[in-house]
C-alpha positions as CSV (number, residue, x, y, z in Angstrom):
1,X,35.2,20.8,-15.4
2,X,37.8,19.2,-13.5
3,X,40.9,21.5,-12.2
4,X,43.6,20.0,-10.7
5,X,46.2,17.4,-10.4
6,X,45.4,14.6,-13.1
7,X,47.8,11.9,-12.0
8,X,45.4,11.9,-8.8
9,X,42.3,11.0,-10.7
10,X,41.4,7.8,-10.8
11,X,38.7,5.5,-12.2
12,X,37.2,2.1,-11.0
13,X,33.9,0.5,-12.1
14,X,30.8,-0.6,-9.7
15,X,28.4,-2.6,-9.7
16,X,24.9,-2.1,-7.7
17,X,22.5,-4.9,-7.6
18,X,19.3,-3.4,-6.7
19,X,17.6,-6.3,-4.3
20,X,14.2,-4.8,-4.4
21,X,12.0,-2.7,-6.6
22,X,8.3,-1.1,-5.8
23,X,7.3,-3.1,-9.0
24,X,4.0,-4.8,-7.6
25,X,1.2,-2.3,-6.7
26,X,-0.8,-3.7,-4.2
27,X,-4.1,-5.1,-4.6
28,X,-7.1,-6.8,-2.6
29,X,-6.4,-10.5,-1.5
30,X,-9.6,-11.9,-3.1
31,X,-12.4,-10.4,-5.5
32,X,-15.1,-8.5,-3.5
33,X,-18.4,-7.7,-4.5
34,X,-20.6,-6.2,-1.5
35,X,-24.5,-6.6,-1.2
36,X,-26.4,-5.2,1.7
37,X,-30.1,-6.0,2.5
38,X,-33.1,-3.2,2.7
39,X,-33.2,-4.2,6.2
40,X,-29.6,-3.8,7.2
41,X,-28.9,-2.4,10.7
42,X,-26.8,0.6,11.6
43,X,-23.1,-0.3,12.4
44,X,-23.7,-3.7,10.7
45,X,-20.8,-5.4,8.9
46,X,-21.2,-5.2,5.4
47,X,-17.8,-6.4,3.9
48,X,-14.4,-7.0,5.3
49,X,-11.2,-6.4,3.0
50,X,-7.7,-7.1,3.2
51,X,-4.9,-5.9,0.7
52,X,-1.7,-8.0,-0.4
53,X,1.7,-6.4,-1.9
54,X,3.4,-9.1,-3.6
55,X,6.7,-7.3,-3.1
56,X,9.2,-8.2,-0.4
57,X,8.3,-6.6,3.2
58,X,10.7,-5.2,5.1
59,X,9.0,-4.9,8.3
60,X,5.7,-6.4,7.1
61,X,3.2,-4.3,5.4
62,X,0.8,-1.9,6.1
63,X,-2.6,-1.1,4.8
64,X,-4.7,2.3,5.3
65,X,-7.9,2.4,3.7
66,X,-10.6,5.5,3.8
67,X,-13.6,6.8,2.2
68,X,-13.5,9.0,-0.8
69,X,-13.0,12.7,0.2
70,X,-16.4,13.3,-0.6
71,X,-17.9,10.4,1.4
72,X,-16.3,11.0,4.6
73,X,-19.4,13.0,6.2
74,X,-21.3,10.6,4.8
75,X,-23.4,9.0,8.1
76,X,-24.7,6.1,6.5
77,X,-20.7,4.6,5.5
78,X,-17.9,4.1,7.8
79,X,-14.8,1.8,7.9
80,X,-13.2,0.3,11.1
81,X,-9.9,-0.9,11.8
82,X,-10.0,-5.1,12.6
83,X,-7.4,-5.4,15.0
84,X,-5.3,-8.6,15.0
85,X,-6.8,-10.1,11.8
């Protein structure tokens, strides 16, 4: 409830344009389906991945990916970092 002098109120309409909205959720940058040979060695490459976010960057996105809780102790699984690619 407003108390006070009412010939000091005033009213003015504004408009916001909103430039950008989190509407894209982002998603891998190609299908990937992963196969990996009996033979395979330990700390051999089995698939590389890289995410896209189809809304605007502000300073460039950023990706972290990780193992399911329940596979991170999991010796025979890890994911790497590629720098610079």
């Amino acid at each position: 409830l407003f108390v006070g002098n009412h010939s000091q109120v005033s009213r003015v309409p504004v408009a916001i344009k909103v430039l950008d909205v989190n509407d894209n959720a982002p998603e891998f940058a190609s299908e990937h389906e992963a196969f990996l040979c009996e033979n395979g060695k330990p700390g051999q490459v089995i698939q590389i991945v890289s995410a896209i976010d189809k809304d605007d960057p502000k300073n460039g996105h950023y990706f972290l990916y990780s193992l399911l809780p329940e596979m991170v102790n999991n010796p025979n699984f890890t994911i790497k970092k590629n720098e610079g690619k």
